[in-house]
C-alpha positions in Angstrom: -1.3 34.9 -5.6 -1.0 31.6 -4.3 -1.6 28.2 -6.9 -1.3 24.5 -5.8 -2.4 21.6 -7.2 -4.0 18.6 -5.0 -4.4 14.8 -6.1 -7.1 13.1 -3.8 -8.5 9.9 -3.4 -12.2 10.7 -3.7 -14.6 10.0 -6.1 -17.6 12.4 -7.5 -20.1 11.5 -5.3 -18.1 12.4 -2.0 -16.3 15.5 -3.7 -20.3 16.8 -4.2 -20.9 16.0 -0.5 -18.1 18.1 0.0 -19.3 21.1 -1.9 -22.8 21.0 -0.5 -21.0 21.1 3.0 -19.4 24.2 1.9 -22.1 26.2 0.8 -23.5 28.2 -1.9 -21.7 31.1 -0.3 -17.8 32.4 -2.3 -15.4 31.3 -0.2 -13.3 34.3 1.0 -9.9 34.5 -1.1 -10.8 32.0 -4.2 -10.1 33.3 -7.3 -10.4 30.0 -8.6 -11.3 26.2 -8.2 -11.0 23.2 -10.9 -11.6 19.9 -9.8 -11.0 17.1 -12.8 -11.3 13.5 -13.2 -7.6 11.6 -12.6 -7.4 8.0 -12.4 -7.6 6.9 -8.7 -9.6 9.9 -7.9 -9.6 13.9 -8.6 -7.0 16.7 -9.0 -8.1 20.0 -7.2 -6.7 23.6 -9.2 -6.6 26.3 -6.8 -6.1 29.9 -7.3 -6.4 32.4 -4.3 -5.5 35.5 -3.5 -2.8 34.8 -1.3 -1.6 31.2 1.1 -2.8 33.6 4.1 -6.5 33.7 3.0 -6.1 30.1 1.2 -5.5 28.8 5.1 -7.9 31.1 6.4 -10.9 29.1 4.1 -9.0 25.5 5.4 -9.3 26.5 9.0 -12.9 28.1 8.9 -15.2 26.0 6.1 -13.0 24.0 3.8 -12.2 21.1 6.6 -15.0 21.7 9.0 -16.9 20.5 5.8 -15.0 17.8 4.6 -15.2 16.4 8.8 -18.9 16.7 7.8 -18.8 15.0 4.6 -16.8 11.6 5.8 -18.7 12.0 9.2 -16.5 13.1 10.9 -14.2 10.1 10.2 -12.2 12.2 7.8 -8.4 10.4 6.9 -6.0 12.2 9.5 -3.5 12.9 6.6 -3.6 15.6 4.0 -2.9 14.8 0.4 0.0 16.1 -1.0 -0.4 20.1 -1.8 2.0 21.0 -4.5 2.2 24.6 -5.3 3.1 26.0 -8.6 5.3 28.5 -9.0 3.1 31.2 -11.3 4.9 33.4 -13.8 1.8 34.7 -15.4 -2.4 34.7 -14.7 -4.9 36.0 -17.2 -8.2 35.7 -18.0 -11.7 37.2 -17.2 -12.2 35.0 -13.8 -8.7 37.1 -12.3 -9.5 39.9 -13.8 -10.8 41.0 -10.2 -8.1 39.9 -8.4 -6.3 42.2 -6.0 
């Protein structure tokens, strides 16, 4: 399992471009997404499977749709990925998890 948290700069209306760019499809590996309200933008939650298919989704429909979403003018550095050292998931969304 691989868990980070992300603090971005964006507010709603950009984050929902985002997510239309993405799809409706489940993205391959996601066991979970939060995204909250922080002051001076939004904090992504991520749970996948593993970092392998969590760059996998990056590479193949994560940042192709956020290049869509700023038009192609997207910032040319990452925020900050800090990843959490998990000791223990539960709950009925992980239940599935390999």
């Amino acid at each position: 399992m691989y868990v980070f948290v992300q603090d971005v700069p964006i507010g709603e209306p950009l984050y929902r471009r985002i997510v239309e760019e993405i799809g409706p499809e489940p993205v391959a590996g996601s066991l979970l997404h939060l995204c909250v309200r922080r002051e001076g933008g939004l904090r992504y939650i991520d749970v996948w499977e593993s970092k392998e298919a969590c760059a996998r989704a990056f590479d193949e429909r994560i940042h192709p749709a956020v290049d869509r979403a700023f038009g192609g003018n997207r910032p040319g550095t990452e925020p900050t990925v800090e990843v959490l050292d998990v000791i223990d998931a539960s709950g009925s969304l992980l239940a599935s998890a390999p």
